[in-house]
C-alpha positions as CSV (number, residue, x, y, z in Angstrom):
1,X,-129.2,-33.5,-45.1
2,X,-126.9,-31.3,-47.2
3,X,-123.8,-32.2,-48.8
4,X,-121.9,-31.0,-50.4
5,X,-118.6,-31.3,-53.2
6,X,-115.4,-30.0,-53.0
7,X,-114.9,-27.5,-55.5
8,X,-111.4,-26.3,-55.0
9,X,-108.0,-26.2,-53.1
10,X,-107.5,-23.3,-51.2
11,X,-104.4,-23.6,-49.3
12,X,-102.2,-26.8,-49.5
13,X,-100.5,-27.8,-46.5
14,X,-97.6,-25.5,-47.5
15,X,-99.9,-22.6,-47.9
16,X,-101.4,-23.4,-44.2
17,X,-97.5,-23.4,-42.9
18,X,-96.7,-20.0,-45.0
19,X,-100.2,-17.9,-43.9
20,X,-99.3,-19.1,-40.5
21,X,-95.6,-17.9,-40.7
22,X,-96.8,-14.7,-41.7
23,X,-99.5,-14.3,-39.3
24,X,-96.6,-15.3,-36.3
25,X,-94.5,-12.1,-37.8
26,X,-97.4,-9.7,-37.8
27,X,-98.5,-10.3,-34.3
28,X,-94.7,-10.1,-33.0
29,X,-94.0,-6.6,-34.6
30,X,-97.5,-5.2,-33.8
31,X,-97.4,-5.9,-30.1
32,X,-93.6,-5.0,-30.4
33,X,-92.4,-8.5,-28.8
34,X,-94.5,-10.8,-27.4
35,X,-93.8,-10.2,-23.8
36,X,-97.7,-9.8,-23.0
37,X,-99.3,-12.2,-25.2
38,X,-101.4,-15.2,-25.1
39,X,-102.8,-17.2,-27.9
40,X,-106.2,-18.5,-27.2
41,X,-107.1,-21.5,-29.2
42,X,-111.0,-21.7,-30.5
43,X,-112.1,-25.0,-30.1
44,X,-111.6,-27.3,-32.3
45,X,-109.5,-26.4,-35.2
46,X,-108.4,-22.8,-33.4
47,X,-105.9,-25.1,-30.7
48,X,-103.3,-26.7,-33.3
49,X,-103.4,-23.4,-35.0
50,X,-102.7,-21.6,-32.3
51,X,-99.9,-23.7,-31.3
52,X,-98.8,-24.0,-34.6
53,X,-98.3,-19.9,-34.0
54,X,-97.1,-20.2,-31.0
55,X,-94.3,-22.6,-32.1
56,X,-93.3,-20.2,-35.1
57,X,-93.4,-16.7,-32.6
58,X,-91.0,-19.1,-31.0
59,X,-88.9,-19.5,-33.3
60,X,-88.9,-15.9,-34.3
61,X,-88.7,-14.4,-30.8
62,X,-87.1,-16.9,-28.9
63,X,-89.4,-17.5,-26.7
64,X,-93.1,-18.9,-27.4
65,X,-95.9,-16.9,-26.0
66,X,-98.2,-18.9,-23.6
67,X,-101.4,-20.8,-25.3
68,X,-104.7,-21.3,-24.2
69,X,-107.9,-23.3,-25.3
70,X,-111.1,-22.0,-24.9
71,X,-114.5,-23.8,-25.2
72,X,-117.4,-21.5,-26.0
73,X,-120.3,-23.7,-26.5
74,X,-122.3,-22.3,-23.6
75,X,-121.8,-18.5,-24.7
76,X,-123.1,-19.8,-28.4
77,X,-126.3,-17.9,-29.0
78,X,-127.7,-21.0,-31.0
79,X,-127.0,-23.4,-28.2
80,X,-130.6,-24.4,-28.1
81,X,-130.5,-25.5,-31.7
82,X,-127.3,-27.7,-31.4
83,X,-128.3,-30.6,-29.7
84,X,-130.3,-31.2,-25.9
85,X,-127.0,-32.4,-24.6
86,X,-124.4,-30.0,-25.9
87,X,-120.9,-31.1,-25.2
88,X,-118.9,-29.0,-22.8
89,X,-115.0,-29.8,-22.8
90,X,-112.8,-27.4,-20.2
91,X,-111.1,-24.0,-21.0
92,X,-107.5,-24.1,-20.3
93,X,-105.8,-21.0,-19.5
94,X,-102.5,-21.1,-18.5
95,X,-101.8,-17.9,-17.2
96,X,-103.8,-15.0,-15.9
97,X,-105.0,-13.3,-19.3
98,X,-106.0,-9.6,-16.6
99,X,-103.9,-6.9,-18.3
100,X,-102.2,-9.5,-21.0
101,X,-102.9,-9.3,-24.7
102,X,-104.8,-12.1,-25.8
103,X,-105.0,-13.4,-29.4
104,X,-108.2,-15.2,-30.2
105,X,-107.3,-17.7,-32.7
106,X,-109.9,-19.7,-35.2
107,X,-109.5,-21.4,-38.3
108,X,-112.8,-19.5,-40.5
109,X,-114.3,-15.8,-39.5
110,X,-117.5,-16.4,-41.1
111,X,-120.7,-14.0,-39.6
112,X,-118.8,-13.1,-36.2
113,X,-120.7,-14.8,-34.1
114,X,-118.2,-17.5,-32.9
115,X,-116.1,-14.9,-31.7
116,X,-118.6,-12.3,-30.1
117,X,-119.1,-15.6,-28.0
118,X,-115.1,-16.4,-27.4
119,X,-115.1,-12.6,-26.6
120,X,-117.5,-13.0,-23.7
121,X,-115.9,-16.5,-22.5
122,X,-112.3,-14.3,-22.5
123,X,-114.2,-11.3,-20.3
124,X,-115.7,-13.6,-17.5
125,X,-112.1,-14.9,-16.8
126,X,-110.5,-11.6,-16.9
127,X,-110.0,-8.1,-17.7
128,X,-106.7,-8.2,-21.0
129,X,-104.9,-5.1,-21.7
130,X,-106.5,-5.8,-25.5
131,X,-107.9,-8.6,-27.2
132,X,-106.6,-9.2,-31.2
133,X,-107.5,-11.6,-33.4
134,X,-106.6,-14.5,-35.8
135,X,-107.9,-16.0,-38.6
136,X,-106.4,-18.8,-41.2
137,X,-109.5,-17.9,-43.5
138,X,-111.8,-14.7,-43.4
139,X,-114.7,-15.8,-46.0
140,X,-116.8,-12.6,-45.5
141,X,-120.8,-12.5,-44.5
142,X,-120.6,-10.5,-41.3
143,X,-123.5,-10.4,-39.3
144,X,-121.6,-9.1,-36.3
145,X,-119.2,-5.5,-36.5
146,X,-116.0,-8.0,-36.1
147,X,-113.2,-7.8,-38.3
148,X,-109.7,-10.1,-37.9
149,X,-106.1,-8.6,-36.9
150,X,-104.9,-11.2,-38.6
151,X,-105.4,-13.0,-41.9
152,X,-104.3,-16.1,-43.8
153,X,-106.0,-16.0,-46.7
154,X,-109.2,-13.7,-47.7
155,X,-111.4,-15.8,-49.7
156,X,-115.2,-14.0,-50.6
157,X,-117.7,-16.9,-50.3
158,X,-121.5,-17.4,-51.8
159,X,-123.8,-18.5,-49.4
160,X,-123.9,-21.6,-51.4
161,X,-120.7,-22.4,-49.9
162,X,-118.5,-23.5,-47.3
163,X,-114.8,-23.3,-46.1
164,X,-113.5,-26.8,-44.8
165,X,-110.0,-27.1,-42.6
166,X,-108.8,-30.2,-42.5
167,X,-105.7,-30.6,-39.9
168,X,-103.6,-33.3,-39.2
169,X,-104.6,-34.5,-35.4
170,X,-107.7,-33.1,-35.5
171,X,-109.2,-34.1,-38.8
172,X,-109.1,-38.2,-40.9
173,X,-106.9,-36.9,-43.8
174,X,-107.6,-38.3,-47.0
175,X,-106.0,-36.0,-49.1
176,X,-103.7,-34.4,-46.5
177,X,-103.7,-30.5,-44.9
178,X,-105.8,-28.4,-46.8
179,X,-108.2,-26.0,-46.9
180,X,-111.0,-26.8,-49.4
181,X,-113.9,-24.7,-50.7
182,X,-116.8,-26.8,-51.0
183,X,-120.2,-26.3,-52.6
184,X,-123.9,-27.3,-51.5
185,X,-125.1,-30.2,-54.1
186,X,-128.3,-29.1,-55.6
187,X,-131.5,-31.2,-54.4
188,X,-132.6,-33.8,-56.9
């Protein structure tokens, strides 16, 4: 089992709110409005942070674009290492995403591959005008040509390492919203 140790505070939960502010005001002036637009939560921590956006276009706009949750665990390409029984819970769309811009939204872009899998889940239920997306935390190690629209917080990673998101209704709190860089413990 590995485990690891937190090594340091990344974003507070006042650095969450202001990356997320930010990101809200980049993807209203580079789609000029959001007239066309629908966030698409990532399951799990990729929901409240898309509505989290949603809520702050809102605010900025007027008007809050629609949001959407989407559940990729049978597009995973390690879905036969996961479990026998892999949990399937339902993608919610709200509206028709054929000729709309969707936003992908997830909390860590690690090596790609959770989004080349959202990014087939999003093309078997329509055909958008463009698909863009959003990150809280890009930590590098691609394995996949993906790259974010949309960035919180750039943080370059070791291997050793791992970025944790911990979000009020989604996560047991001890310390409150934060995101934490945490460290593999060495065998011994």
């Amino acid at each position: 089992m590995t485990v690891f140790v937190d090594k340091t505070v990344l974003l507070d939960a006042a650095g969450i709110h202001r990356a997320l502010t930010r990101i809200s005001h980049e993807i209203a002036e580079k789609n000029k409005g959001i007239e066309d637009v629908v966030l698409v939560g990532i399951r799990t921590r990729g929901v409240p942070i898309a509505e989290r956006l949603a809520a702050a276009i809102g605010e900025i706009e007027g008007k809050e674009p629609p949001v959407g949750v989407l559940d990729i665990t049978l597009y995973r390409d390690d879905l036969s290492t996961l479990s026998y029984q892999p949990i399937v819970r339902p993608t919610e769309l709200p509206v028709d995403i054929t000729g709309k811009i969707v936003v992908l939204v997830d909390d860590v872009l690690y090596t790609g591959r959770t989004i080349r899998a959202a990014l087939d889940a999003v093309m078997d239920m329509g055909r958008p005008k463009a698909i863009q997306l959003a990150v809280l935390i890009d930590r590098g190690h691609r394995e996949l040509p993906i790259r974010a629209d949309y960035v919180g917080k750039n943080v370059p990673t070791s291997s050793k390492e791992a970025v944790s998101v911990q979000l009020k209704g989604t996560d047991e709190l001890t310390g409150g919203e934060q995101v934490v860089l945490r460290e593999k413990q060495a065998d011994g």
